[in-house]
N, C-alpha and C positions, 0 to 999 in steps of 0.2 A: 504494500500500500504506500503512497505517496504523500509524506507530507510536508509542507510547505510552512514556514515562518518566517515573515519578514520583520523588520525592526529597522531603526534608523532614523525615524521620523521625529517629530515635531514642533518644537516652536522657534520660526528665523523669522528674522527682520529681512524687508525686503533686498534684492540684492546679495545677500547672503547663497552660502550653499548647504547641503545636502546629501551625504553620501547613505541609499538606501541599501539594506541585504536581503537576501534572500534561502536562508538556510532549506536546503533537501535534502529531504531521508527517502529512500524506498525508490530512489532513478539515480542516477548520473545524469550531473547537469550537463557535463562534458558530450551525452550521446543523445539529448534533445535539446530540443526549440525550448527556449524559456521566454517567455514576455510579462511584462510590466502594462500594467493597467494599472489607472485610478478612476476614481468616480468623484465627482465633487457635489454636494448638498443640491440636489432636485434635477440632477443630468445624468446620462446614460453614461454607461462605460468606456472609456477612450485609451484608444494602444496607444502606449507613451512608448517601448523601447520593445526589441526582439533582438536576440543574440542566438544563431543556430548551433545547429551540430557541428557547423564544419566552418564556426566561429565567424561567420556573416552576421552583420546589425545593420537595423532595420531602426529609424526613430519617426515620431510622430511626429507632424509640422509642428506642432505648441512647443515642443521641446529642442527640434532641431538647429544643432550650431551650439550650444549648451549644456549637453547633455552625451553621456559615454553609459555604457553598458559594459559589462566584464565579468569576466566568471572565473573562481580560484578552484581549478580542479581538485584541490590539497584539502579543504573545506565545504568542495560540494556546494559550492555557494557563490551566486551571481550578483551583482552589487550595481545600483545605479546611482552615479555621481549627478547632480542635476545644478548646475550655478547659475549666475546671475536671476533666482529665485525671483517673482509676483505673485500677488496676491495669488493671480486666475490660475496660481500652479495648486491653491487648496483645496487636499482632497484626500480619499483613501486611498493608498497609492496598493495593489496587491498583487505577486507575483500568479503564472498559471506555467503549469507542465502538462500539457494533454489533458486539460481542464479541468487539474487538479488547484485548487484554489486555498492560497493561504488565508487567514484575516485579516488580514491589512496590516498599514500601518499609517497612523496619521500626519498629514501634514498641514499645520497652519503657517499661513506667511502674513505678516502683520507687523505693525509696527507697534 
């Protein structure tokens, strides 16, 4: 079974950055697609980041130019660094592996 925990999140000022994780157990991030979604208060779900098997990435226009994806084979664990932070970056930011789904983790940008 597959399961996902992210962490990393919470409160920056704007302009600020971000470095999100994404701990798996039960795959190899190293032998699948891992993506990064968030959802922010009253909007549907939006691809922020995708990193493949064969270490191609993929970022969302809101985040693109700003924003890296990476994954620590060592740790099992894919990381999104996300800088020069906005408000419109707040949201529940949550990894998926073949639609396996962590809980999130929050993010507020605020001053």
């Amino acid at each position: 079974q597959v399961q996902l925990v992210e962490s990393g999140g919470g409160l920056v000022q704007p302009g600020g950055s971000l470095r999100l994780s994404c701990a798996a157990s039960g795959r190899a991030v190293s032998s699948e697609n891992v993506q990064w979604y968030r959802q922010a208060p009253g909007k549907g779900r939006e691809l922020v980041a995708v990193i493949g098997h064969l270490g191609t990435t993929l970022y969302g226009d809101s985040v693109k130019g700003r924003s890296t994806i990476s994954r620590d084979n060592a740790t099992n664990t894919v990381h999104l660094q996300i800088n020069n932070l906005n408000p419109e970056d707040t949201a529940v930011y949550y990894c998926d592996i073949n639609m396996y789904w962590g809980r999130g983790t929050q993010v507020t940008v605020s001053s």
